[in-house]
C-alpha positions as CSV (number, residue, x, y, z in Angstrom):
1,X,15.9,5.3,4.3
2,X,16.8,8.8,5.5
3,X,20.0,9.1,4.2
4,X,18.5,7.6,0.6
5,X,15.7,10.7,0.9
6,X,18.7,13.4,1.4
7,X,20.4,11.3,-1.0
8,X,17.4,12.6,-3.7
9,X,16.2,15.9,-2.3
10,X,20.4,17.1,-2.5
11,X,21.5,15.0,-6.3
12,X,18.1,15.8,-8.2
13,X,18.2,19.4,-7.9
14,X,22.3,19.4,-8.3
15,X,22.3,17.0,-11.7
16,X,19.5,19.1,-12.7
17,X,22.2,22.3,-12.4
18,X,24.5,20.0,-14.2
19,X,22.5,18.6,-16.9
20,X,21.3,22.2,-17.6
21,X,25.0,23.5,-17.8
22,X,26.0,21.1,-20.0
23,X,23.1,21.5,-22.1
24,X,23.7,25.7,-22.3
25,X,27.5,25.1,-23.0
26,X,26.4,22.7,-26.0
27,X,23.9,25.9,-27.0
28,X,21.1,24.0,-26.5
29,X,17.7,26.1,-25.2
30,X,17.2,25.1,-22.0
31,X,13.9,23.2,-21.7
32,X,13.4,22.6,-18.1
33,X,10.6,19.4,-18.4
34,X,13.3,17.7,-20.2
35,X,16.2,18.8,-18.0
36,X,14.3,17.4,-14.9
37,X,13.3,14.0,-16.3
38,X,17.0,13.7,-17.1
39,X,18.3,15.0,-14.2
40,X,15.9,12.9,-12.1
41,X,16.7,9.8,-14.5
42,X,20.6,10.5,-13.8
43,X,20.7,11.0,-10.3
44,X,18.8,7.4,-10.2
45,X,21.5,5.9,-12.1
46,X,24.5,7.4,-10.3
47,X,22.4,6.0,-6.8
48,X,22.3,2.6,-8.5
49,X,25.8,2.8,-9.4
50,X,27.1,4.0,-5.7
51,X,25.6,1.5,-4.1
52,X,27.2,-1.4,-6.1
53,X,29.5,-3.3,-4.1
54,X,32.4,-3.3,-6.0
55,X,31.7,0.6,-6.7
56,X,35.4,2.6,-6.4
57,X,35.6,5.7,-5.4
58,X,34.7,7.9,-8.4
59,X,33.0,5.3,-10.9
60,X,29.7,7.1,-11.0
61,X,31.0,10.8,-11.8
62,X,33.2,9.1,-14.6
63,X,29.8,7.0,-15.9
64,X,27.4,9.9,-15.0
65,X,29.7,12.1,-17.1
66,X,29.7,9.7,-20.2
67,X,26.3,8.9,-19.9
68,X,25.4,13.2,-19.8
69,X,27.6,13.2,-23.3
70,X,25.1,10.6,-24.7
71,X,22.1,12.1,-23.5
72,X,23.6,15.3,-25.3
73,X,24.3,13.4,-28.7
74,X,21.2,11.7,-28.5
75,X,19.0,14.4,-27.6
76,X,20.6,17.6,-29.5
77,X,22.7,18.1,-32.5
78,X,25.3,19.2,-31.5
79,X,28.4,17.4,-32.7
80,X,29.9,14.1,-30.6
81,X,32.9,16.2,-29.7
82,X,31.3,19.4,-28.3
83,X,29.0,17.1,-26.3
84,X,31.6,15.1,-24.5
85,X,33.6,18.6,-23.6
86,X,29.9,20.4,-22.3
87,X,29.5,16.9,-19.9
88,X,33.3,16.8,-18.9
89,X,33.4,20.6,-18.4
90,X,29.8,20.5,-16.4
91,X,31.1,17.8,-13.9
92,X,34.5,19.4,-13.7
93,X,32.4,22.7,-12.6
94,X,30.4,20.8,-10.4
95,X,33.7,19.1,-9.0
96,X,35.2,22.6,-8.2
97,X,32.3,24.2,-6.7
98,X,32.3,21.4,-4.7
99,X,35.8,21.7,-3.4
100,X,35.1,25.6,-2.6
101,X,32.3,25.7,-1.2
102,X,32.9,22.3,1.4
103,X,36.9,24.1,2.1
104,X,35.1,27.7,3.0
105,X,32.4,26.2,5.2
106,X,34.9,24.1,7.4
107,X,37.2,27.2,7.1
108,X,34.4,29.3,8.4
109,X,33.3,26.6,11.1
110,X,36.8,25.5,12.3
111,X,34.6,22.2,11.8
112,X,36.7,19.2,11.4
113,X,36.7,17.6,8.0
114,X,36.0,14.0,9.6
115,X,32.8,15.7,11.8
116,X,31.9,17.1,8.6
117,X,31.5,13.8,6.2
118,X,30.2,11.9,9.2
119,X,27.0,14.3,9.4
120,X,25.2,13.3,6.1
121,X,22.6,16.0,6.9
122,X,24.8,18.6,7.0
123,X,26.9,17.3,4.2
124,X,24.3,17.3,1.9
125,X,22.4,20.7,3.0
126,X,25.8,22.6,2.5
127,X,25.8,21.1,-1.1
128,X,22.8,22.4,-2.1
129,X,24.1,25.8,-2.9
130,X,26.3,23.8,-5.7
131,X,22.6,23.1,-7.3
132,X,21.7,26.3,-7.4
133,X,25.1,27.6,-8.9
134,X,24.8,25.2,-11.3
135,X,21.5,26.4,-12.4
136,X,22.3,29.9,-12.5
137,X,25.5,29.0,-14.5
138,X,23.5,27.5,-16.7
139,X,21.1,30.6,-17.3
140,X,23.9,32.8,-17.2
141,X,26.1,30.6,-20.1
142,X,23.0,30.6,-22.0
143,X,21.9,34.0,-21.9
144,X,25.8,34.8,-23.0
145,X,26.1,32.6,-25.7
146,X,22.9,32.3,-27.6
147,X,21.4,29.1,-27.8
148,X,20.6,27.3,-31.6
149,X,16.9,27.3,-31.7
150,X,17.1,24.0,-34.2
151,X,19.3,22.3,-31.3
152,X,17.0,20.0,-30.2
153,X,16.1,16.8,-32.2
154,X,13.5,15.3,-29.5
């Protein structure tokens, strides 16, 4: 149960950043209501997805990424191809912060990598600061390159 709860309070927040990324990249206005029902929805199916049995490594960034692209095509009007690249490149960020930010803190902390991924608290607290990159990529993206005000077809 606990690790289901830090589970929620670290991917809601963190698909949130990426759902909002993607969304700026695609120059749609960032409507937060939306963003969190989608994130929240998202991070609910990548959960379901992990904890299939026959789950491999990977399967649920790969589906979470595809299924971001259709919520992006569905939801804006931006064109099929632009979608796919603003949910590929949104993961892909999310997949490098990730990398940085776990390498410097077990740099910093001389912390073995094992010790690391064995502690899911501390795991998932030292990805939070992804989430909150993510968001403010996203409000930086979109205060760079303006958002369409007729983006949004919902």
């Amino acid at each position: 149960m606990e690790k289901t709860l830090l589970f929620f309070m670290q991917g809601i927040p963190e698909i949130m950043g990426v759902v909002a990324f993607g969304l700026a990249l695609a120059r749609a206005p960032l409507r937060w209501g939306i963003i969190a029902v989608a994130g929240t929805s998202l991070t609910i199916i990548i959960f379901m997805i992990r904890s299939l049995p026959l789950s491999s490594f990977g399967l649920h960034t790969v589906a979470a990424a595809l299924i971001l692209a259709l919520f992006i095509i569905k939801a804006t009007r931006t064109t099929q191809l632009n979608s796919f690249i603003a949910a590929f490149a949104s993961f892909t960020t999310l997949a490098m912060l990730e990398l940085v930010i776990n390498k410097s803190f077990i740099s910093i902390t001389n912390l073995d990598q094992q010790v690391f991924l064995s502690n899911y608290l501390l795991w998932k607290l030292i990805t939070l600061p992804q989430a909150i990159l993510m968001i403010l990529f996203a409000l930086i993206i979109s205060k760079f390159k303006k958002p369409d005000k007729d983006a949004w077809k919902i």
